[in-house]
C-alpha distance (Angstrom), angle and dihedral (degrees) to the residues before:
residue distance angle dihedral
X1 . . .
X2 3.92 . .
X3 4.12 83.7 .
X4 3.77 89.5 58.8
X5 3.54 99.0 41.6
X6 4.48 90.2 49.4
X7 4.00 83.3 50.5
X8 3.80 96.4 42.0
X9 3.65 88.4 55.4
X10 3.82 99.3 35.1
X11 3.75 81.4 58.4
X12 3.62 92.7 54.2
X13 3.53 106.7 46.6
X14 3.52 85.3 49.0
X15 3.76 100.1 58.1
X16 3.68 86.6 48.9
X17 3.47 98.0 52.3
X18 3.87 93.7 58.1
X19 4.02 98.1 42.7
X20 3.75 110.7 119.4
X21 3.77 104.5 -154.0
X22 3.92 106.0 151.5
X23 3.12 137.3 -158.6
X24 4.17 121.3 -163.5
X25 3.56 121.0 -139.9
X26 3.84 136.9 -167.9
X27 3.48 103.6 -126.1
X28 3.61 130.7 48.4
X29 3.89 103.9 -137.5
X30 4.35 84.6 57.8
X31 3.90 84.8 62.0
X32 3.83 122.4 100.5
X33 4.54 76.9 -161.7
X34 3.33 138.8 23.9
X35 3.89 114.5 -145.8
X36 3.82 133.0 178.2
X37 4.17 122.3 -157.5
X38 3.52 116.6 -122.8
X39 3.69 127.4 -150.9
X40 3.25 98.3 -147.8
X41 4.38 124.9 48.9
X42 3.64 92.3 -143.9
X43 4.17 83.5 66.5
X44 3.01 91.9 50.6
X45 4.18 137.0 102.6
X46 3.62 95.2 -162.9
X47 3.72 136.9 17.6
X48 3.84 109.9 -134.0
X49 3.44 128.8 -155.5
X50 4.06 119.2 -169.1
X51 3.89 109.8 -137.1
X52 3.31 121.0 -163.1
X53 4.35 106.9 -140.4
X54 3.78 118.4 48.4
X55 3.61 89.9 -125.8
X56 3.46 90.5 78.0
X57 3.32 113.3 53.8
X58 4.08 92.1 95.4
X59 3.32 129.5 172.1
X60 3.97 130.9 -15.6
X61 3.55 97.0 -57.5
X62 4.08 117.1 112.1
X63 4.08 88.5 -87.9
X64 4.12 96.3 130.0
X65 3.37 126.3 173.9
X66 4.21 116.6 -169.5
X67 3.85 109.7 -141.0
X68 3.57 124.1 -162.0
X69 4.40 99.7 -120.3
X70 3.73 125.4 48.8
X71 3.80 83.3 -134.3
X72 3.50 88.4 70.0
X73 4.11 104.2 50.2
X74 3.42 134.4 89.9
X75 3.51 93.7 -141.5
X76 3.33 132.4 5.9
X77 3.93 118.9 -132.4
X78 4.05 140.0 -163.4
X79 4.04 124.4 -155.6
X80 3.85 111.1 -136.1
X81 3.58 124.0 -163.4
X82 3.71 102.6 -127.3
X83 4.29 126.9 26.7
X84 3.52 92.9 -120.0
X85 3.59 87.7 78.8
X86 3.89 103.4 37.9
X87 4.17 126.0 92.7
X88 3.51 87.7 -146.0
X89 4.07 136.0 9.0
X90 3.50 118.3 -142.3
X91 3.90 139.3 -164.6
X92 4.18 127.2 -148.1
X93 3.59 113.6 -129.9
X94 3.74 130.0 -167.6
X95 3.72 104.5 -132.5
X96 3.54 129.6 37.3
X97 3.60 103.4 -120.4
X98 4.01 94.4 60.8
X99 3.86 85.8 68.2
X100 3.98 110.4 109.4
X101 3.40 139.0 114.7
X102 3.23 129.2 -81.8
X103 4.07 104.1 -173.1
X104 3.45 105.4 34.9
X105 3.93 95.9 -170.4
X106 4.26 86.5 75.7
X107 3.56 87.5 56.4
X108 3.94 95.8 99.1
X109 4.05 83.5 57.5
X110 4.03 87.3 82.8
X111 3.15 98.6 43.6
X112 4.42 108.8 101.7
């Protein structure tokens, strides 16, 4: 029972820990990141892919979904104007299954 329980929760926390539901502020010292938008995927260190439920932004792996409260991210993000002064640069894909990363060394920056 106790077993069950530890990996019931263990499961949990871990799920939660690697959601990406964002949130977008308007000034960059209220961000947990900084990121910049590239034009171009091969810029990029993560492909991104907006969802459009919450549910689906699983796991670690560019699926975001933008919610409409801070209160309700994961992690709470800022768009610069240049790279120089982003964490992490991102690309928008169309479909969901082009979402990955690209540098996998930024891949703690997601992580609340």
């Amino acid at each position: 029972m106790k077993s069950t329980l530890f990996f019931t929760l263990t499961l949990f926390s871990l799920s939660r820990m690697q959601a990406q539901k964002i949130f977008a502020v308007e000034r960059g010292y209220q961000a947990d990141i900084k990121v910049f938008v590239a034009d171009l995927d091969y810029k990029a260190d993560l492909l991104v892919h907006k969802v459009a439920a919450d549910y689906q932004a699983k796991g670690n792996e560019g699926l975001w979904f933008f919610t409409d409260a801070d209160y309700q991210a994961d992690v709470t993000v800022f768009f610069t104007d240049h790279d120089y002064q982003a964490d992490l640069i991102i690309h928008f894909v169309d479909r969901d299954y082009q979402a990955k990363w690209r540098n996998k060394s930024k891949y703690h920056l997601l992580i609340p």
